[in-house]
N, C-alpha and C positions, 0 to 999 in steps of 0.2 A: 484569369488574365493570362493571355497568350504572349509570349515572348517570342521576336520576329529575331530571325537568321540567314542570312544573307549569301547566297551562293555566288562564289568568285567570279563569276562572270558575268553578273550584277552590275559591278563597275564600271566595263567596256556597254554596257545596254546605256546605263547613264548619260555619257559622254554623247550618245548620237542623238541622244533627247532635248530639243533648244532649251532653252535655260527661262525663257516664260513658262514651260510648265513643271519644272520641275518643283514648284512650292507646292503645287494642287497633287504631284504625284508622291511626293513626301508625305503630306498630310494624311491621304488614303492610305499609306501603306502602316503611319499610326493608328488609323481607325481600324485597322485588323486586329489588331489587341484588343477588342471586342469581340473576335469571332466567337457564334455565329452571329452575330447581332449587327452584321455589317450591311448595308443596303449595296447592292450594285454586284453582289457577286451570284457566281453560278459554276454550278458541278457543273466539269467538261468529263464526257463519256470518253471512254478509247482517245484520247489523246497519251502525244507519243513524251510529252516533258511533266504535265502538271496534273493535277487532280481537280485545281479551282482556279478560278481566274475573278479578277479585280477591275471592273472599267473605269476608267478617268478618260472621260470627254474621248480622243481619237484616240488612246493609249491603253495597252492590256497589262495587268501585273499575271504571271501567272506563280502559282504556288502550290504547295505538298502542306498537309498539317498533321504533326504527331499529336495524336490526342493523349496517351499516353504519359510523353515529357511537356503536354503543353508547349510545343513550339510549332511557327509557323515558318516552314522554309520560302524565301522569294526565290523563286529560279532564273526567272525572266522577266524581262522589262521589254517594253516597245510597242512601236505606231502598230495598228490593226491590221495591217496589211503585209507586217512583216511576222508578227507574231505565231498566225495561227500554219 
């Protein structure tokens, strides 16, 4: 079981996200505590923040995982457009 860690600028990603989805992007970022058992995600190659990324409908999580401590950092949050 993966335990999810949250990068400070997380917060401000939040705040620009309308608040209809942010129940649907909470949930997903609990179903990472499954990783890798999570449906919806994919290795990103030569990206300049994350290692994996997370889709929820127009919205990207992206994220780093220590296999090691068992943690899943979220880096980034945001609409597809703005994300990559």
């Amino acid at each position: 079981m993966f335990r999810i860690v949250y990068a400070k600028s997380v917060s401000k990603d939040l705040k620009k996200i309308p608040p209809v989805s942010l129940p649907k992007i909470k949930q997903g970022i609990e179903s990472l505590t499954n990783f890798p058992n999570t449906p919806q995600i994919k290795h990103l190659k030569n990206h300049p923040v994350a290692d994996y990324r997370l889709r929820i409908g127009n919205y990207r999580i992206l994220f780093d995982v220590d296999w090691e401590r068992m943690d899943i950092y979220i880096l980034k949050i945001g609409h597809r457009k703005d994300v990559y």
